[in-house]
VEXVEX-186171 format. One record per residue: residue number from 1; x, y, z of N, C-alpha, C, O in turn. Coordinates in nm, 4 decimals. Last residue first. Layout:
% VEXVEX-186171
r seq:NUM	n_u:X	n_v:Y	n_w:Z	ca_u:X	ca_v:Y	ca_w:Z	c_u:X	c_v:Y	c_w:Z	o_u:X	o_v:Y	o_w:Z
...
END
This chain:
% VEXVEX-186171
r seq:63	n_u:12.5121	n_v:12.5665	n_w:13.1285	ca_u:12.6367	ca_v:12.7471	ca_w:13.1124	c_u:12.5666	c_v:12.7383	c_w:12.9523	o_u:12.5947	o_v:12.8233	o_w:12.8679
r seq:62	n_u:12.3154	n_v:12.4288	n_w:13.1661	ca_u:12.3290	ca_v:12.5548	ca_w:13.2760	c_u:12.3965	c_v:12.6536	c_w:13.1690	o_u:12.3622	o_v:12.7661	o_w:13.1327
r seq:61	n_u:12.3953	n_v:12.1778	n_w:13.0208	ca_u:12.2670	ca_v:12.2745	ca_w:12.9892	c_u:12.2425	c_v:12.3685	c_w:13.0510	o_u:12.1401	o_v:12.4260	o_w:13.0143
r seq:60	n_u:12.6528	n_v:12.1543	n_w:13.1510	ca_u:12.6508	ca_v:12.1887	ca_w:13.0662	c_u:12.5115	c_v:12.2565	c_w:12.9833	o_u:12.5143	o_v:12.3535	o_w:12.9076
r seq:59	n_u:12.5632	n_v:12.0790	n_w:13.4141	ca_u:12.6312	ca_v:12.1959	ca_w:13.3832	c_u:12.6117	c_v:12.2327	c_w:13.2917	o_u:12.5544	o_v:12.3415	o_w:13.2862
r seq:58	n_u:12.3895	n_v:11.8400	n_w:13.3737	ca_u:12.3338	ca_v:11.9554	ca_w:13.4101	c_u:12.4243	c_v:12.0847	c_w:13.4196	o_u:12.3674	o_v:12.1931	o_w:13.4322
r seq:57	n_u:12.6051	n_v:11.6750	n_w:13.2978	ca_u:12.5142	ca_v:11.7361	ca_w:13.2306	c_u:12.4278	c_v:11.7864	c_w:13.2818	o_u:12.3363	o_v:11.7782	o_w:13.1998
r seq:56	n_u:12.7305	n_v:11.6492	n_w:13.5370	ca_u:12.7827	ca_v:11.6814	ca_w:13.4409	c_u:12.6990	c_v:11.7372	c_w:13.3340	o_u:12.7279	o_v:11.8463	o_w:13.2848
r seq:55	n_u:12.5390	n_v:11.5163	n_w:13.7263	ca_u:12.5807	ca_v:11.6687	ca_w:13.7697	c_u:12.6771	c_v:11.7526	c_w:13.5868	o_u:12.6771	o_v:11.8690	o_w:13.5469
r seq:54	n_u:12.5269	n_v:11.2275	n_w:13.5387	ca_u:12.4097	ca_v:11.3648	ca_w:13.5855	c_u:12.4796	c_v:11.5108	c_w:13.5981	o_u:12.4796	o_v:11.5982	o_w:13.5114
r seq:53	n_u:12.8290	n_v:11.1843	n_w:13.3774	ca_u:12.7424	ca_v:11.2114	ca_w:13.4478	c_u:12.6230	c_v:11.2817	c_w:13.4850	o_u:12.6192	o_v:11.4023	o_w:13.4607
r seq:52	n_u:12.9062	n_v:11.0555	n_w:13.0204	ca_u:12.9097	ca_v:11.1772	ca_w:13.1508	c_u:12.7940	c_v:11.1918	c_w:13.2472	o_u:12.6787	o_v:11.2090	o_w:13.2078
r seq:51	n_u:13.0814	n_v:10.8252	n_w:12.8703	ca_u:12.9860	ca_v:10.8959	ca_w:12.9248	c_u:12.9686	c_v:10.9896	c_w:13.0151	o_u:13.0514	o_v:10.9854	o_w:13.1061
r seq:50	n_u:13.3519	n_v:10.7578	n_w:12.8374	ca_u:13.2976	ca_v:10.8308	ca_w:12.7060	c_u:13.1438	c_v:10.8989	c_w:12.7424	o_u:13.0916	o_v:10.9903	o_w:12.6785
r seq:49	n_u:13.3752	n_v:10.5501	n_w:13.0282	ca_u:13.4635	ca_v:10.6427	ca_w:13.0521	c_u:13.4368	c_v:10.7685	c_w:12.9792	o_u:13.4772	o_v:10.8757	o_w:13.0243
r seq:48	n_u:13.1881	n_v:10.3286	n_w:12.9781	ca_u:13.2446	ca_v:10.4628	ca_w:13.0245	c_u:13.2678	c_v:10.5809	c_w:13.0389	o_u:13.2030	o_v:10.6840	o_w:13.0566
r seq:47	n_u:13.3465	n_v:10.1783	n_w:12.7415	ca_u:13.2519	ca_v:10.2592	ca_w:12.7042	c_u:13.2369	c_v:10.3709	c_w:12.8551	o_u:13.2731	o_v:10.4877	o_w:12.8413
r seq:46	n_u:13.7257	n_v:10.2429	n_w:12.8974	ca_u:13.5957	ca_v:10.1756	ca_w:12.8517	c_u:13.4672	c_v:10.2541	c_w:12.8135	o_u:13.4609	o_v:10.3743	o_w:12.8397
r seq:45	n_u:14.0400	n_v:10.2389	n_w:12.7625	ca_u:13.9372	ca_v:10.2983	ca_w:12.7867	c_u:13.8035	c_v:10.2279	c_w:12.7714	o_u:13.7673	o_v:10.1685	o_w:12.6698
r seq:44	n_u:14.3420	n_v:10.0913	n_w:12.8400	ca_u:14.2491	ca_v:10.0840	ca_w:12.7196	c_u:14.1067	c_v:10.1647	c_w:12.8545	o_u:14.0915	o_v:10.1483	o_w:12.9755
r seq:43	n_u:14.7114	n_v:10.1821	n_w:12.7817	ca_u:14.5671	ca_v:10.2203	ca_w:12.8617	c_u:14.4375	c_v:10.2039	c_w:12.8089	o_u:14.4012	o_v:10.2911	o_w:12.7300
r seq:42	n_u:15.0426	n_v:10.0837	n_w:12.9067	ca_u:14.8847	ca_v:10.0929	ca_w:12.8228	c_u:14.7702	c_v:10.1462	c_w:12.8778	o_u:14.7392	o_v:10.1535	o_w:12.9967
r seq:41	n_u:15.2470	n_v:10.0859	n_w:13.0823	ca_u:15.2389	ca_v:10.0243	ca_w:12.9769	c_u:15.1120	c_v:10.0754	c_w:12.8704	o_u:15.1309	o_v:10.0960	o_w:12.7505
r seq:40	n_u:15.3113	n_v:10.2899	n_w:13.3532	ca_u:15.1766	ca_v:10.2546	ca_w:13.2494	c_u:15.2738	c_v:10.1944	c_w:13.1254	o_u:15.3680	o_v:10.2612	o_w:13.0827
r seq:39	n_u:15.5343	n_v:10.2283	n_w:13.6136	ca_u:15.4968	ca_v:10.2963	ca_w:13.5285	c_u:15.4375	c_v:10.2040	c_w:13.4472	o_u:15.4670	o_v:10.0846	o_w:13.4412
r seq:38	n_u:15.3925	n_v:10.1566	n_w:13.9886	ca_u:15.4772	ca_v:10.1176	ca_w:13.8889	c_u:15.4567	c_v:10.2279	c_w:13.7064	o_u:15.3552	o_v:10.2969	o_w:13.6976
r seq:37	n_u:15.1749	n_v:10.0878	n_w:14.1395	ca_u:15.2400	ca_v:9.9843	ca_w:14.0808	c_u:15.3440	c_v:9.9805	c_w:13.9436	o_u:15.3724	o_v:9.8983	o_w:13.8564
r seq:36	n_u:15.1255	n_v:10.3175	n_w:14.2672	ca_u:15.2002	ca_v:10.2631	ca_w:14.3232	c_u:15.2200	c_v:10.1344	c_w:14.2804	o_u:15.2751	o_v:10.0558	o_w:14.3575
r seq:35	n_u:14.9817	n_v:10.4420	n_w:14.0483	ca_u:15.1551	ca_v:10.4931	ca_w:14.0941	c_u:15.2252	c_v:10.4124	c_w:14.1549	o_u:15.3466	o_v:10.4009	o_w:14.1385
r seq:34	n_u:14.7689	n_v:10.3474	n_w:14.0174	ca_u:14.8692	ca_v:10.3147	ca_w:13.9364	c_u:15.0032	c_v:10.3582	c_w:13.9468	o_u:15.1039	o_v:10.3278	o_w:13.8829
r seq:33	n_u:14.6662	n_v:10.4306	n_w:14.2465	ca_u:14.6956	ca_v:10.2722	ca_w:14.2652	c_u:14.8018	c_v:10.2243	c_w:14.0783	o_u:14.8659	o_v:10.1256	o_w:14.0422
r seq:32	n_u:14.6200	n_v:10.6270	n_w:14.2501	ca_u:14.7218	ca_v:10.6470	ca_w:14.3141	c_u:14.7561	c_v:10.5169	c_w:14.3541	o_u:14.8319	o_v:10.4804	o_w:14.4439
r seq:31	n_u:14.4321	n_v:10.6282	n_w:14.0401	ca_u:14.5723	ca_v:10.7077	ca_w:14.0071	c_u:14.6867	c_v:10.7073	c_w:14.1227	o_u:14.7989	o_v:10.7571	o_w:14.1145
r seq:30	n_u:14.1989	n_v:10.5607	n_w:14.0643	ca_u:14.2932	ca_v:10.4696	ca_w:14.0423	c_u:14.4175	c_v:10.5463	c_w:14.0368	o_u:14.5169	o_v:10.4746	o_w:14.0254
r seq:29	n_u:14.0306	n_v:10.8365	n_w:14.0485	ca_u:14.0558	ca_v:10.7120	ca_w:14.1300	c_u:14.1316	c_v:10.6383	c_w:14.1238	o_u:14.1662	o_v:10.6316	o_w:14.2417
r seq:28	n_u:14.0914	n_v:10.9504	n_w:13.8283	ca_u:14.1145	ca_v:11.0330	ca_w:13.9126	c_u:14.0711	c_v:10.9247	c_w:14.0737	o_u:14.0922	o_v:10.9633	o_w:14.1887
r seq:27	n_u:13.9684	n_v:10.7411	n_w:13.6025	ca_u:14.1361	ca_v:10.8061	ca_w:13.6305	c_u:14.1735	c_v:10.8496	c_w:13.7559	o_u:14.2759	o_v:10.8032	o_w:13.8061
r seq:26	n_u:13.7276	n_v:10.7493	n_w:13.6903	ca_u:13.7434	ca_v:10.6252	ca_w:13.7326	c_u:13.9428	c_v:10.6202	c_w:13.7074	o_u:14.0235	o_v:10.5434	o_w:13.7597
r seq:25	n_u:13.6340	n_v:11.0103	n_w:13.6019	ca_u:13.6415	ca_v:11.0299	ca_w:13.7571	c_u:13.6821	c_v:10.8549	c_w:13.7874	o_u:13.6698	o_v:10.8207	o_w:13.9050
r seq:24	n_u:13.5876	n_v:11.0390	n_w:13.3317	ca_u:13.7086	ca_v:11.0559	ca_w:13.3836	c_u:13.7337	c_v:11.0307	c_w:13.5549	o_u:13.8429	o_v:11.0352	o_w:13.6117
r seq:23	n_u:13.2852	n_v:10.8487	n_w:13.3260	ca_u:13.3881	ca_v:10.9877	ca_w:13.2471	c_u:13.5227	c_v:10.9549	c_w:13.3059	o_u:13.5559	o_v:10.8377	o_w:13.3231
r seq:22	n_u:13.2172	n_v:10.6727	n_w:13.6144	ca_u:13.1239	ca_v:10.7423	ca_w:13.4860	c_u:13.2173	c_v:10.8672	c_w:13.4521	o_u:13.2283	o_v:10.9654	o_w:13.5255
r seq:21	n_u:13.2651	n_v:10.3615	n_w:13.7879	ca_u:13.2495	ca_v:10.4922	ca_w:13.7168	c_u:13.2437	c_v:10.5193	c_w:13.5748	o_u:13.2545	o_v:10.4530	o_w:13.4716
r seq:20	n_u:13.1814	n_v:10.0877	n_w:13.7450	ca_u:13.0585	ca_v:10.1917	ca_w:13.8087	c_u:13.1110	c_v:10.3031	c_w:13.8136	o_u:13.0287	o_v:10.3891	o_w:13.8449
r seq:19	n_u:13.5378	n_v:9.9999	n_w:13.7782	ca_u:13.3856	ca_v:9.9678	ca_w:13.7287	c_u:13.2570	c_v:10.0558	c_w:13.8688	o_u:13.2497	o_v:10.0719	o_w:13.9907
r seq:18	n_u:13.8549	n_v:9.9513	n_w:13.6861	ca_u:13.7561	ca_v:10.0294	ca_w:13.7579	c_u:13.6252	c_v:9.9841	c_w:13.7068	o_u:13.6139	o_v:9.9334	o_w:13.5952
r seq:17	n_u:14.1665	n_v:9.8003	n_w:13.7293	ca_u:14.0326	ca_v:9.7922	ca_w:13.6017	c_u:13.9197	c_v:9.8508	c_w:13.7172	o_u:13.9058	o_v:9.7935	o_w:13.8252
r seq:16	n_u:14.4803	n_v:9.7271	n_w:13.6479	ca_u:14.3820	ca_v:9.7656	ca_w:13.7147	c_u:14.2978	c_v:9.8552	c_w:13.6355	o_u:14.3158	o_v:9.9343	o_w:13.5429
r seq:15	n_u:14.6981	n_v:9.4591	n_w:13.6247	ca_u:14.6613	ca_v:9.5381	ca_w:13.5620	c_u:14.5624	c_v:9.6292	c_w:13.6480	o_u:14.5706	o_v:9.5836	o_w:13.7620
r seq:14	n_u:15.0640	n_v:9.3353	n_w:13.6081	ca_u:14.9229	ca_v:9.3355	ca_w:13.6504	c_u:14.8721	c_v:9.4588	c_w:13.5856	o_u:14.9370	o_v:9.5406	o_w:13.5204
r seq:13	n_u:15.2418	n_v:9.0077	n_w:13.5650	ca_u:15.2694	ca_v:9.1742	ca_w:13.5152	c_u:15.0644	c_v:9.2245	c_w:13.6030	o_u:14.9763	o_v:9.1451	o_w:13.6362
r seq:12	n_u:15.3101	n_v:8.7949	n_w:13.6432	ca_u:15.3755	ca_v:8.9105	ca_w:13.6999	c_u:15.3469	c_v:9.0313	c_w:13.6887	o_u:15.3851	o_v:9.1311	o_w:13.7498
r seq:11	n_u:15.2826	n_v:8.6177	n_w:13.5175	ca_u:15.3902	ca_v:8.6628	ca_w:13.5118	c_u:15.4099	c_v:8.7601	c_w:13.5323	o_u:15.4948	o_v:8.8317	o_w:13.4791
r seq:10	n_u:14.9788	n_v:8.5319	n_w:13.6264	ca_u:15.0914	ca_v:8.4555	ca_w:13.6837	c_u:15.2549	c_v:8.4844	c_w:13.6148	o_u:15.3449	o_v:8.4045	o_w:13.6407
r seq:9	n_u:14.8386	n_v:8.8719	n_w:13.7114	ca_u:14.8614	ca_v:8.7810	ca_w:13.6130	c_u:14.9652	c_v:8.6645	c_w:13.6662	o_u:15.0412	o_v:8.7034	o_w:13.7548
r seq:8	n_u:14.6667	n_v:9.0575	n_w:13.9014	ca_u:14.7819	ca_v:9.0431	ca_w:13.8474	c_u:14.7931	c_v:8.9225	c_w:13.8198	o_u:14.7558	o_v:8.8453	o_w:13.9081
r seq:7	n_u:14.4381	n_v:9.3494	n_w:13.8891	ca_u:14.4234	ca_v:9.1720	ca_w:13.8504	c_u:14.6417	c_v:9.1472	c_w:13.8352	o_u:14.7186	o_v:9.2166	o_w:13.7688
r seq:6	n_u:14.2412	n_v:9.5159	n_w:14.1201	ca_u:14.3793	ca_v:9.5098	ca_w:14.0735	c_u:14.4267	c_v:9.3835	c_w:13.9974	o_u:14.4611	o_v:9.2976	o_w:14.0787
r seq:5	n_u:13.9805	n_v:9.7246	n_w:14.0885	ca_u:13.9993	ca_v:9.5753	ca_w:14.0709	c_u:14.1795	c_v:9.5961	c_w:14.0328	o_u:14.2289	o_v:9.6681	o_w:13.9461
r seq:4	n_u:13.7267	n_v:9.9044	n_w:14.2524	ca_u:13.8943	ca_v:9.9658	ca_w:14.1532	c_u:13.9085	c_v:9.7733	c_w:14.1983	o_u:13.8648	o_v:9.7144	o_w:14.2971
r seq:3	n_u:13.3896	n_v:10.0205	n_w:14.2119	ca_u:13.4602	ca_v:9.9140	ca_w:14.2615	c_u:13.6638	c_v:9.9749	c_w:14.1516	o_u:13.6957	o_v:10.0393	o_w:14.0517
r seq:2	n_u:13.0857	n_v:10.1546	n_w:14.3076	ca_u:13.2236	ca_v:10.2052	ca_w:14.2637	c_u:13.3331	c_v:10.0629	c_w:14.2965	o_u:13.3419	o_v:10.0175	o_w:14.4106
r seq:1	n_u:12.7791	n_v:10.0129	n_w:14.2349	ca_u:12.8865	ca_v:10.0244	ca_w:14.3304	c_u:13.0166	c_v:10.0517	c_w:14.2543	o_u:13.0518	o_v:9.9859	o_w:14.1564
END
């Protein structure tokens, strides 16, 4: 299950953390939950994020 997690901390500051996506498509989700909290301090990447999907690799053994 695609899940976007918003955690905010008792000073305030918060964070948001995606899980069950795969490559870049867990950016292209959250992106309009990081706008609306404000500008990025940081960004740590998860294993993830470094993998690519079925449809993804079937492009790539296509082209």
């Amino acid at each position: 299950m695609k899940t976007i997690e918003i955690i905010v901390t008792a000073d305030g500051q918060s964070r948001v953390e995606t899980k069950g996506f795969v490559g870049s498509e867990c950016q292209q989700a959250s992106h309009f939950m990081e706008q609306a909290l404000g500008s990025r301090q940081g960004e740590h990447l998860k294993a993830e994020f470094h993998q690519t999907s079925v449809s993804e690799q079937q492009r790539t053994s296509q082209g």
